[in-house]
C-alpha positions in Angstrom: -10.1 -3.6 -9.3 -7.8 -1.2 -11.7 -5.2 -1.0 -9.8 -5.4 -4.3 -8.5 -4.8 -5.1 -12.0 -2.2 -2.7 -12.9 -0.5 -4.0 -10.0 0.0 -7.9 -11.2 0.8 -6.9 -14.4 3.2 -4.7 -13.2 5.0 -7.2 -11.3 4.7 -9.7 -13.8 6.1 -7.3 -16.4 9.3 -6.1 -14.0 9.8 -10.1 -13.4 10.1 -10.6 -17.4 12.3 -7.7 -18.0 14.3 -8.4 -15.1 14.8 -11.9 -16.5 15.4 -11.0 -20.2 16.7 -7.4 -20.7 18.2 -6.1 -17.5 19.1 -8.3 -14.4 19.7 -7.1 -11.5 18.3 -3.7 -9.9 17.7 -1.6 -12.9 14.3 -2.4 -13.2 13.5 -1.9 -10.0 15.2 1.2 -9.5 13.4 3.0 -12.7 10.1 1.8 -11.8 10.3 2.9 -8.0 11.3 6.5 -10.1 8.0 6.4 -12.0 6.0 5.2 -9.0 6.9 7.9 -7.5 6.1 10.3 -9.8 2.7 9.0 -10.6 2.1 8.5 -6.9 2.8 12.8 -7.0 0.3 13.2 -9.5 -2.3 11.0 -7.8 -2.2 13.0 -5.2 -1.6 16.5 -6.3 -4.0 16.6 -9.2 -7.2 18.7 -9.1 -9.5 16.4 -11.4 -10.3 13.2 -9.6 -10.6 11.3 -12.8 -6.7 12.4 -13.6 -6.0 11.3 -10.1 -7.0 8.0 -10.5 -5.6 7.6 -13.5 -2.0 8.5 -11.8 -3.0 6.1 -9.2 -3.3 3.1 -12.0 -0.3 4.2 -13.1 1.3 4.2 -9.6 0.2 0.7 -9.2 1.4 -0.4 -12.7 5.0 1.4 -13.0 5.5 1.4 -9.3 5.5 -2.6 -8.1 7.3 -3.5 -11.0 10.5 -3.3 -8.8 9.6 -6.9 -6.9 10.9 -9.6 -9.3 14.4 -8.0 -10.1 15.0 -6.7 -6.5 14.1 -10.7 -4.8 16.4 -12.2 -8.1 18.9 -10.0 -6.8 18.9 -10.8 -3.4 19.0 -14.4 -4.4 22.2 -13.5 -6.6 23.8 -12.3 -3.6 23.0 -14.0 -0.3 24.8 -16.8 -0.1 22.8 -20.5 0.2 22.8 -20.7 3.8 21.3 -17.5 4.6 19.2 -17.1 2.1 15.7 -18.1 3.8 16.7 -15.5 6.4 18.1 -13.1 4.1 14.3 -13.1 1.9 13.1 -12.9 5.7 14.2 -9.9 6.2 13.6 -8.4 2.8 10.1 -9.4 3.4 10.2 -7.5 6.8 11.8 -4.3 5.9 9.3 -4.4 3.1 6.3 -4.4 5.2 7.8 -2.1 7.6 8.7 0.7 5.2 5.8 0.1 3.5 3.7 1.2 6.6 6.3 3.6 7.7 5.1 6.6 5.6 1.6 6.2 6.9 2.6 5.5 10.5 4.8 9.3 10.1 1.6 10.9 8.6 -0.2 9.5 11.2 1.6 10.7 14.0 2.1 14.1 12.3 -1.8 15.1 11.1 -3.2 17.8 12.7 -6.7 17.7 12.7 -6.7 21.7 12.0 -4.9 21.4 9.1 -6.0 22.3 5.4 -6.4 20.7 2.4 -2.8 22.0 0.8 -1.0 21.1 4.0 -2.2 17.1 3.9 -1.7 17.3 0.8 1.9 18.5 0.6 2.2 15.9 3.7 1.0 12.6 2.1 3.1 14.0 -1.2 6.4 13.5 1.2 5.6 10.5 2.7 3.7 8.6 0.0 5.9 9.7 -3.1 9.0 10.3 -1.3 9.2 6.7 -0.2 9.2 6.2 -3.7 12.3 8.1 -4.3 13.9 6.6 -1.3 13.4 2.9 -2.2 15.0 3.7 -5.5 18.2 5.3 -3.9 18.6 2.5 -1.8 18.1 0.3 -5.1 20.9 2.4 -6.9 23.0 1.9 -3.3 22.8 -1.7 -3.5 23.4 -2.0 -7.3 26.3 0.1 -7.3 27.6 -2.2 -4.0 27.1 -5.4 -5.9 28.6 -4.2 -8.6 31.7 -3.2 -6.6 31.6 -6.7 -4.3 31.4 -8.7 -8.0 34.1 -6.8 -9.4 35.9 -7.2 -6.5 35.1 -11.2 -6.4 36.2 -11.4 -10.0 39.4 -9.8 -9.4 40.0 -11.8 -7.1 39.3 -14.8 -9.0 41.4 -13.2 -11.6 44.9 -13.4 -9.1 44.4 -16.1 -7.7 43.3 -14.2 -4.5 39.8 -15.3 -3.8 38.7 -17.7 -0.8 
C-alpha cells in the first residue's frame, strides 16, 4: 500500500513541478537519477526494514518522471501524430519496463548465490534507471537543439 502511495504522489508531484518550475525533461531526468539510486539501495541493503524504506523511496522519486516526459512529447509531436506518437511512448514504456525482468529471467541460474542475484537484479532493476534518464537528457538536449533550430529559423525568415 506504501509504495502504492509513494507512487501517485510521486507522479502527481513530477506533473506539478513539471507544470510550474521546470518544463520539459528535467524532472524526469532527476527523478529517474534518484530512482535509481533508491532502487540500488532497496536491493543491496542488509536490513529489510532499510530496504523497504529504499523501495518507498524508489516508488516516490522514481515515477515522478511521467507527467513532464508525456507534456514533452505533446510539446513536440506534431497534432497529427500525436495519438500515435503517445502510442508508442506507451509501448516502449511497457516494453522496457518488462525488459529488465525478461533479461534477468533469461539469465538466472538456479545455482547461483545470493551476491550474484543480487549484483544481477542491481544491473537490470537500477540500471534501467540510469538508462531512462540518459535517454531523457538525449531527448532534452535534441529538443533543445530542434527548437533552437526552429527559432532561428523563424528568426531569418527560413522556416516552413
Amino acid at each position: 500500500m506504501a509504495t502504492l502511495v509513494a507512487g501517485s504522489v510521486s507522479s502527481l508531484i513530477g506533473g506539478w513541478l513539471t507544470q510550474h518550475y521546470l518544463p520539459g525533461l528535467t524532472v524526469p531526468l532527476i527523478t529517474s537519477v534518484l530512482g535509481g539510486v533508491a532502487a540500488y539501495g532497496a536491493l543491496n541493503s542488509q536490513l529489510f526494514g532499510s530496504s523497504i524504506a529504499f523501495l518507498w523511496c524508489q516508488y516516490f522519486f522514481g515515477e515522478g518522471w511521467y507527467a513532464g516526459a508525456l507534456s514533452s512529447l505533446q510539446q513536440v509531436a506534431p497534432a497529427e501524430h500525436r495519438g500515435a506518437a503517445i502510442g508508442l511512448f506507451y509501448a516502449f514504456c511497457a516494453l522496457g519496463g518488462s525488459t529488465d525482468v525478461f533479461v534477468l529471467g533469461l539469465t538466472i541460474d538456479d545455482d547461483e548465490s545470493r551476491s550474484q542475484l543480487e549484483g544481477q537484479l542491481s544491473i537490470f532493476e537500477a540500471g534501467m534507471y540510469f538508462v531512462t534518464a540518459a535517454i531523457f537528457a538525449a531527448a532534452a538536449a535534441a529538443t533543445a537543439f530542434d527548437l533552437e533550430k526552429e527559432r532561428a529559423g523563424h528568426r531569418d525568415g527560413t522556416s516552413d
